[in-house]
C-alpha positions as CSV (number, residue, x, y, z in Angstrom):
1,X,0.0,0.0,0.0
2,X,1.5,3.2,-0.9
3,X,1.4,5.8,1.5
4,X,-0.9,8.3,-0.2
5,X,-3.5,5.0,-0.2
6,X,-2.2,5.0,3.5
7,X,-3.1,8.4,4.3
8,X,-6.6,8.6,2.4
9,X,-7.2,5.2,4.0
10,X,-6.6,6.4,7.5
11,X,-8.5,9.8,7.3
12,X,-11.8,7.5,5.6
13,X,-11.2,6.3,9.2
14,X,-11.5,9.3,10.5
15,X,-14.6,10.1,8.7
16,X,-16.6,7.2,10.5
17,X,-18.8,8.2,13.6
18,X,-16.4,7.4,16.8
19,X,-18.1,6.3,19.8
20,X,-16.8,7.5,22.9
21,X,-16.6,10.3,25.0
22,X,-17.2,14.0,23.7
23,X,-13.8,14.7,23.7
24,X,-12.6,12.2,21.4
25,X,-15.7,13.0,19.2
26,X,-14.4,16.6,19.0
27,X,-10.7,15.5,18.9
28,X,-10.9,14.9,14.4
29,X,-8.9,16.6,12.0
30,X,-11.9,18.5,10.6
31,X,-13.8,19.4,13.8
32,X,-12.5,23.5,14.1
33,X,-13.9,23.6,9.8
34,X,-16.7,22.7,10.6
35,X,-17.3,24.1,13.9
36,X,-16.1,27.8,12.3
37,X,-18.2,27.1,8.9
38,X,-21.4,25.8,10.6
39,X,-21.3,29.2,13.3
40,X,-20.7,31.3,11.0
41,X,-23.4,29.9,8.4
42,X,-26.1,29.7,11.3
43,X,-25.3,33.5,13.0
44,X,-25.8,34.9,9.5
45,X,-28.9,33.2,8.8
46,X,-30.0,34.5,12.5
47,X,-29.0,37.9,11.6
48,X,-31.1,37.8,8.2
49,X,-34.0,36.7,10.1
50,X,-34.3,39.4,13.2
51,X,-32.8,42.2,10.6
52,X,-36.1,41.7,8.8
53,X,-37.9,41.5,11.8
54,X,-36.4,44.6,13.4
55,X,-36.4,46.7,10.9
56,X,-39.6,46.5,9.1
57,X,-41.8,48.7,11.5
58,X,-39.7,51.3,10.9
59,X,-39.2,50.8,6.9
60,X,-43.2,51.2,6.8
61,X,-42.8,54.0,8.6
62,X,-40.8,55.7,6.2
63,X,-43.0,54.4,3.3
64,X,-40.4,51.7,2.3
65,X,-41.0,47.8,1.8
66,X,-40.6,46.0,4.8
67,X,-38.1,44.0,3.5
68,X,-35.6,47.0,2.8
69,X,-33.1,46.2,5.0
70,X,-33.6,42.2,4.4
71,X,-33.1,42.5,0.8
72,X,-30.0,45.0,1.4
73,X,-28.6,42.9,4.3
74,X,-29.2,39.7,1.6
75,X,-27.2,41.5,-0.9
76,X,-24.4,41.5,1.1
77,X,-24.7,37.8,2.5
78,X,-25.0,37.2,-1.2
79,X,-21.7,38.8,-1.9
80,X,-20.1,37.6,1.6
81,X,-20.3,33.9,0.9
82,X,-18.5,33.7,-2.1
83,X,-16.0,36.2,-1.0
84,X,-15.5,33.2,1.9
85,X,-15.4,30.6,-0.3
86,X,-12.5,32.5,-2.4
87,X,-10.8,33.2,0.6
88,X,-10.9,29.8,2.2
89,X,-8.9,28.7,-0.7
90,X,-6.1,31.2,-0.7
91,X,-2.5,29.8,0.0
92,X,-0.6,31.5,3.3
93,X,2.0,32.8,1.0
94,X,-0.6,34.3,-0.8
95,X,-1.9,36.1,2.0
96,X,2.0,36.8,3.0
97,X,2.6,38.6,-0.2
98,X,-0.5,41.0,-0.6
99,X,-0.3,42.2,3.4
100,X,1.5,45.7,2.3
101,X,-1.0,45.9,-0.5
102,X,-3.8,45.3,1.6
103,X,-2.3,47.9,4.4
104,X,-1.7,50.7,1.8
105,X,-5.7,50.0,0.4
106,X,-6.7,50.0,3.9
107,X,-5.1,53.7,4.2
108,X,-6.3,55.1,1.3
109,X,-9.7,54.1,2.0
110,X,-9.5,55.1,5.4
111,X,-8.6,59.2,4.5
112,X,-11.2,59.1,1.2
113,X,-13.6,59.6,4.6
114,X,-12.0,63.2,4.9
115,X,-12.9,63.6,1.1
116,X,-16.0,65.2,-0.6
117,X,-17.7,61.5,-0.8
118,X,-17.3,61.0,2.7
119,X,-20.1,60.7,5.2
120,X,-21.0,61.9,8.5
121,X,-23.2,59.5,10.8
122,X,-24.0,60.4,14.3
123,X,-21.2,62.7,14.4
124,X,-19.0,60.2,13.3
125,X,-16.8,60.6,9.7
126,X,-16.4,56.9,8.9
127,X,-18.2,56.4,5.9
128,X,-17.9,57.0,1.8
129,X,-20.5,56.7,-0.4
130,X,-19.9,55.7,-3.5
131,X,-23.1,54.7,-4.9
132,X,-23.2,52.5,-2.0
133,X,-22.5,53.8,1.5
134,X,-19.6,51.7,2.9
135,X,-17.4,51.7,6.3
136,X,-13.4,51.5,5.6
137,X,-12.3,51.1,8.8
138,X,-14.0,47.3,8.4
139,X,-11.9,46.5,5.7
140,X,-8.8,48.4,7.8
141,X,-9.5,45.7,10.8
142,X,-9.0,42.8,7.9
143,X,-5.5,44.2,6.3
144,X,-3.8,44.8,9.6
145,X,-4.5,41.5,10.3
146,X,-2.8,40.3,7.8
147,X,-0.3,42.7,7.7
148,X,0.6,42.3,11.5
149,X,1.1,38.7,10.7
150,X,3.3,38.5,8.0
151,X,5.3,41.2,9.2
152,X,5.7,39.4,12.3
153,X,6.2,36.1,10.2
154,X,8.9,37.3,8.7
155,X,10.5,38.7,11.3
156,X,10.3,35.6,13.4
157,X,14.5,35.0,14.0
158,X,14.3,38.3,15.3
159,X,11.2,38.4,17.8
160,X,13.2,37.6,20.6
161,X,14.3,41.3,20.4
162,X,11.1,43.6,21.4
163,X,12.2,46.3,18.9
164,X,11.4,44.4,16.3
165,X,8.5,42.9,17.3
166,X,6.9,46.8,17.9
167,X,8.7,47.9,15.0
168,X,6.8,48.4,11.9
169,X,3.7,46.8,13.5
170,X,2.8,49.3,15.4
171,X,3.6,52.3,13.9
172,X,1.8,51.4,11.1
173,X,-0.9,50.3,13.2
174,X,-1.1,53.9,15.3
175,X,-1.0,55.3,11.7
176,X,-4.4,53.5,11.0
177,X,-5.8,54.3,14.8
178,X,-5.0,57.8,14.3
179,X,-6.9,58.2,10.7
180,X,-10.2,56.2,12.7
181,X,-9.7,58.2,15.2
182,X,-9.7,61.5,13.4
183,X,-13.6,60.0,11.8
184,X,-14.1,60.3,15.8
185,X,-15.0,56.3,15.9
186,X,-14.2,55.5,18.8
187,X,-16.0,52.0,18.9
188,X,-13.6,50.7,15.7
189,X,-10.7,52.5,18.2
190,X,-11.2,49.9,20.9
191,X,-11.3,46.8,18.2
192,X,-8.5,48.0,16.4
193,X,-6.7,48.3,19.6
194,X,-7.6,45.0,21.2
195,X,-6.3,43.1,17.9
196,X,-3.4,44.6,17.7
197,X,-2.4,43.9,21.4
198,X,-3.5,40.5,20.1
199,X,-1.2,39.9,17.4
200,X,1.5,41.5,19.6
201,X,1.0,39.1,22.6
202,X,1.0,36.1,20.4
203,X,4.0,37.2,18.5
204,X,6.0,37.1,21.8
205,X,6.0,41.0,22.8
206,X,7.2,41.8,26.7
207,X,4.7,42.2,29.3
208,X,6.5,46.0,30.0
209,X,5.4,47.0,26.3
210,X,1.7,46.0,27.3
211,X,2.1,48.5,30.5
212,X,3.3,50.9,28.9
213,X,0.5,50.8,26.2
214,X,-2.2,50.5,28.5
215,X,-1.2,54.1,30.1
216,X,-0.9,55.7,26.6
217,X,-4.3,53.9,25.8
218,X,-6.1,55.5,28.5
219,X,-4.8,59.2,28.0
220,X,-6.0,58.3,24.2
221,X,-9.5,57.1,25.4
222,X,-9.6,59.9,27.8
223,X,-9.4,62.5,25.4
224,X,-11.1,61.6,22.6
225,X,-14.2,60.7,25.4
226,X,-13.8,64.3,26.9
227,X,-13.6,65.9,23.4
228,X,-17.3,64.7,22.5
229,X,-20.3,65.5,24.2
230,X,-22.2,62.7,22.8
231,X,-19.4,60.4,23.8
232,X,-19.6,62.3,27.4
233,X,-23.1,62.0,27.7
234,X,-23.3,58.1,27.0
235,X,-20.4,57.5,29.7
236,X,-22.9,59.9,31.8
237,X,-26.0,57.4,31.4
238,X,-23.4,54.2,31.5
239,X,-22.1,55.3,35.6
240,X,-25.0,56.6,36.8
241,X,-27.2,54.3,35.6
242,X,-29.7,56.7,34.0
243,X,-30.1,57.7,38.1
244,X,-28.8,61.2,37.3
245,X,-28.9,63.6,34.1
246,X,-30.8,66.1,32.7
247,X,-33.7,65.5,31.0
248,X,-33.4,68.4,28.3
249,X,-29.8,67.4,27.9
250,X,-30.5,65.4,23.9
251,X,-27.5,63.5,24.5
252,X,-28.0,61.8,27.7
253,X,-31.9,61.7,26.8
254,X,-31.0,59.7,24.0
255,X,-28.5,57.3,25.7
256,X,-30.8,56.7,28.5
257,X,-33.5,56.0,26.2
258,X,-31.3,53.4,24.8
259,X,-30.1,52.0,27.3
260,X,-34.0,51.5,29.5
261,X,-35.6,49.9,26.1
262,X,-32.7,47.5,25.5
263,X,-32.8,45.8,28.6
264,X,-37.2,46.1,28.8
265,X,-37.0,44.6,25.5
266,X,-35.0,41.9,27.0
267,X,-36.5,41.8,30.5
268,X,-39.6,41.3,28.7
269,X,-39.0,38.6,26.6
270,X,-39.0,35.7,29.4
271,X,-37.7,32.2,28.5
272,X,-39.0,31.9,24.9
273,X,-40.2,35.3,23.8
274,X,-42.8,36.8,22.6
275,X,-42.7,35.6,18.9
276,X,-40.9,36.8,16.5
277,X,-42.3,39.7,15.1
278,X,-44.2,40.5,17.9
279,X,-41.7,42.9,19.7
280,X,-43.6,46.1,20.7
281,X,-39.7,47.6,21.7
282,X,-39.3,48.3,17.5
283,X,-42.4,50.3,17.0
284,X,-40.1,53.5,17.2
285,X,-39.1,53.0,21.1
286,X,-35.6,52.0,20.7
287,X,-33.3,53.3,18.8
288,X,-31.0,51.9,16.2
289,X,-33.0,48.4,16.7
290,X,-32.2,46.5,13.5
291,X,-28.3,47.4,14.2
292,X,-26.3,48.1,17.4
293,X,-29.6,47.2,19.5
294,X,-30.4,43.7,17.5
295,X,-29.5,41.5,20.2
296,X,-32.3,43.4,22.4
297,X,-35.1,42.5,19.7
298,X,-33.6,38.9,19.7
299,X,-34.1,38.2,23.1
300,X,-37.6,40.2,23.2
301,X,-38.8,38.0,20.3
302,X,-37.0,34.8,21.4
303,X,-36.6,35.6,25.1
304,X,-33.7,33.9,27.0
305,X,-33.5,30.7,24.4
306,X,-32.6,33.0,21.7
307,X,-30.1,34.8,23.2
308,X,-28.5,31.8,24.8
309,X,-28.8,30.2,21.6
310,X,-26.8,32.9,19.9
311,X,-24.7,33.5,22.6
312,X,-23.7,29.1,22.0
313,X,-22.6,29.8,18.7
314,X,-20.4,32.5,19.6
315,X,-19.0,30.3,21.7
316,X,-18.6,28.1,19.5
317,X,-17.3,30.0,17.3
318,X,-14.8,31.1,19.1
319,X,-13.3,27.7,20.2
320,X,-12.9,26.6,16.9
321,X,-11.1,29.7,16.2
322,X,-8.9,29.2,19.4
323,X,-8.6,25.4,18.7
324,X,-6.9,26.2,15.4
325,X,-4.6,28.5,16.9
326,X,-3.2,25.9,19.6
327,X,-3.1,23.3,16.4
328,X,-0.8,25.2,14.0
329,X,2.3,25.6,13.7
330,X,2.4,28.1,11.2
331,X,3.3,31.1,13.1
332,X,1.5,33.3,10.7
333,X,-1.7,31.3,11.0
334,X,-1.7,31.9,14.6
335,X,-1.2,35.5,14.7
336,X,-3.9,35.9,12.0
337,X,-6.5,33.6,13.5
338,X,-5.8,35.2,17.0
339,X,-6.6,38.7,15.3
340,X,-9.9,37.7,14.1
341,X,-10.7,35.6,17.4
342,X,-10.3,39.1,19.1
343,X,-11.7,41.1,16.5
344,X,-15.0,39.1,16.4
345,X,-15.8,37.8,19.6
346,X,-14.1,41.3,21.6
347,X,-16.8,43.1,19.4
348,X,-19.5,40.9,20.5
349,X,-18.6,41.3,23.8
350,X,-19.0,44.6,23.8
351,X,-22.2,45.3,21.7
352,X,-23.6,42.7,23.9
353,X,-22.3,44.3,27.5
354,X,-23.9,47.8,25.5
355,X,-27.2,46.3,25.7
356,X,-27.0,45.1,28.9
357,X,-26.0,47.9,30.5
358,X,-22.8,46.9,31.8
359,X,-21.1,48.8,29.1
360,X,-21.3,52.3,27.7
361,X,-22.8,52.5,24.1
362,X,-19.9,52.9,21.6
363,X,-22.0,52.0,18.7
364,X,-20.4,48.6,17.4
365,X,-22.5,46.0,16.0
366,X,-22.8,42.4,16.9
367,X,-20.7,40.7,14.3
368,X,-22.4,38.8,11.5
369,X,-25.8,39.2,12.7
370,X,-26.8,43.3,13.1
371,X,-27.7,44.9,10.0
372,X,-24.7,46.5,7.9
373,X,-23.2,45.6,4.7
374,X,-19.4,46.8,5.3
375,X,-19.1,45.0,8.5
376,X,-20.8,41.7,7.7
377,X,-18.7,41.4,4.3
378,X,-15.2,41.8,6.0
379,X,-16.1,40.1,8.8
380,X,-17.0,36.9,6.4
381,X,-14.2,37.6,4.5
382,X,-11.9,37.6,7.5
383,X,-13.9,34.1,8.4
384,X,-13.2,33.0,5.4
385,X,-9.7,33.2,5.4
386,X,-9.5,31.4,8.8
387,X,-11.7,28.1,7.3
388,X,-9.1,28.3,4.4
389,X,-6.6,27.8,7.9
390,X,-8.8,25.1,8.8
391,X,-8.9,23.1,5.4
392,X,-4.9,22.8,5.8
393,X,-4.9,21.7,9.4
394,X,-2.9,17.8,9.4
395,X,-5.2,15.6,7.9
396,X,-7.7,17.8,7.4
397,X,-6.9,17.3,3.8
398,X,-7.5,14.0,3.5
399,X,-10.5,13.4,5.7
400,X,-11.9,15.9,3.0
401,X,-11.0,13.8,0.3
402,X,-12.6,11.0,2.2
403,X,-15.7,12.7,2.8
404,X,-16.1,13.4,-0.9
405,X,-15.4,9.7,-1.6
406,X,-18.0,9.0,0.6
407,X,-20.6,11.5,-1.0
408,X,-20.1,10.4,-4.6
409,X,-20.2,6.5,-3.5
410,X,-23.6,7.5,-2.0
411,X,-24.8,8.8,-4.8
412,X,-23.8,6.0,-6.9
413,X,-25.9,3.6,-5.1
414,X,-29.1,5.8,-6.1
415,X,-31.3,4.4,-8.6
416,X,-31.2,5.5,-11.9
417,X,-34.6,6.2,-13.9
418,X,-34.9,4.3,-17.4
419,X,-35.6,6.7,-20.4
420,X,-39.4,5.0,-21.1
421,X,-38.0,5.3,-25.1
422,X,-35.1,2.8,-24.1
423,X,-37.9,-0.1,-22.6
């Protein structure tokens, strides 16, 4: 037996049901695919679902279709999945080589928001239009990812020396911060930050150069909080709990407003909900309900099942993003897979603190399932690239093969109907 036949025969093996504890069940060569794929695939499909159901009120309102948003939020599913097939495929030396391309697209993108096609939401510059409204700074997330990884790839004989693990990564990254920062998004800030610590810590990067960060962090944070009335008046209704504040002030009004209708809609969707559709919290009560507010509607129409359902796959997501990092041994897989574990998960941790209550409101959207076309794109696409991780894991590649043996046998074994002419 040759040891291809070997190989294909042995990861066939693999295929079959085990029986056994979970453990071993989970412990195959294909288990963190299909654990990312089949999260990622079920969250959208969530997402499509209470976008639709969240929105409509509203789109009526504004003499629309109610399925505006759907078909807009469809769209960009539509274009998402192939974009994460295409990427799935990709070689790592293909990422490797179109990092500084992707970086210096990233930029440019980033400052057309200071041009005549850029957009101002919510006193926030973070958008172009271009026929199509659309947010850079998702796309700047994606290339620094893969920047900070192959820079840090490449680098690797040398990482035992901290100035070149800081050096270009994060002057090039503070390059980025400062352009999202100037578009006063501080929400994309926070996630842009938290990745790059990310990439840094996995890279090797002393503890010292995460202390001295930290301090240079919070005097950012500080300032750009203090500098913003809106941002001031939401940190106002985050401490005090919406106990104190002025009524006629529009900024705490509207955060506190926020804030109480979130957690009623949730507070009032007991174990299973009230059925989706039947949230009275979207009739115009709460604010931004089809985006940054979704999760509130989910557990309003689905009540605590819902939400713990969603919160599962996140979970799940995330340790089949964190089990291909401890599998690898590509040092540029892990930095990159790390990057997006932070990026998405750290951003659903905070959109879904924000609706709780146990965070301010910084306007981020809960990845994959809130309405927005930028953000769910890039965020598949980043998905995408990590399932391409996946596919290469050992023997991942042949307990695919095997699987498709195994599909086209099954097939075979259907029966065939006779053209009548033939009899």
């Amino acid at each position: 037996m040759t040891t291809s036949s070997a190989n294909l025969t042995a990861a066939r093996r693999e295929a079959r049901p085990r029986i056994g504890s979970l453990p071993a069940r989970l412990d195959t060569p294909l288990t963190s695919y299909y654990l990312v794929l089949g999260a990622t695939i079920a969250l959208v499909c969530i997402g499509l679902v209470m976008v639709l159901s969240s929105s409509s009120v509203d789109a009526i309102a504004d003499k629309k279709s109610a399925f505006t948003e759907l078909w807009a939020q469809a769209t960009f599913a539509a274009l998402g999945f192939p974009l994460m097939y295409v990427a799935s495929r990709v070689s790592v030396r293909t990422w490797t080589l179109s990092a500084w391309f992707l970086l210096v697209a990233a930029l440019v993108m980033q400052m057309l928001v200071f041009s005549p096609i850029g957009v101002d939401v919510n006193g926030n510059r973070n958008w172009i239009n271009v026929g199509v409204t659309m947010q850079p700074s998702e796309f700047c997330k994606f290339a620094l990812i893969v920047w900070a990884a192959a820079v840090l790839t490449r680098k690797r004989p040398l990482l035992n020396q901290p100035v070149h693990v800081l050096v270009p990564v994060v002057p090039g990254a503070a390059l980025v911060l400062g352009l999202v920062l100037l578009g006063r998004d501080l929400g994309t800030s926070l996630v842009l930050l938290a990745l790059v610590a990310t990439v840094l810590f996995v890279a090797g990067a002393p503890l010292r150069v995460f202390a001295v960060a930290l301090i240079v962090v919070g005097v950012l944070v500080q300032l750009a909080v203090t500098g913003s009335d809106n941002r001031m008046g939401r940190i106002g209704v985050w401490m005090s709990g919406c106990a104190n504040g002025d009524a006629n002030d529009a900024a705490w009004y509207d955060g506190c407003l926020q804030v109480r209708h979130g957690i009623w809609a949730l507070g009032s969707g007991g174990w299973s909900g009230v059925g989706l559709g039947g949230s009275s919290e979207k009739w115009g009560l709460l604010p931004e309900a089809h985006n940054d507010f979704i999760f509130a509607i989910l557990g309003e129409e689905l009540g605590l099942l819902g939400t713990l359902t969603v919160l599962g796959l996140f979970a799940i997501l995330g340790y089949g993003l964190f089990r291909i990092v401890l599998r690898s041994d590509d040092l540029f897989v892990k930095i990159a897979t790390s990057g997006v574990l932070t990026w998405v998960l750290g951003q659903a941790v905070i959109n879904i603190g924000s609706v709780l209550g146990l965070l301010p409101v910084v306007g981020l959207p809960l990845p994959l399932v809130s309405s927005g076309g930028s953000a769910l794109v890039m965020t598949m696409l980043a998905l995408g690239m990590v399932i391409g991780f996946a596919r290469r894991e050992t023997g991942a590649p042949e307990a695919l093969a095997a699987h498709g043996g195994l599909m086209k046998r099954s097939l075979a074994v259907l029966p065939v109907r006779r053209d009548r002419r033939a009899r």
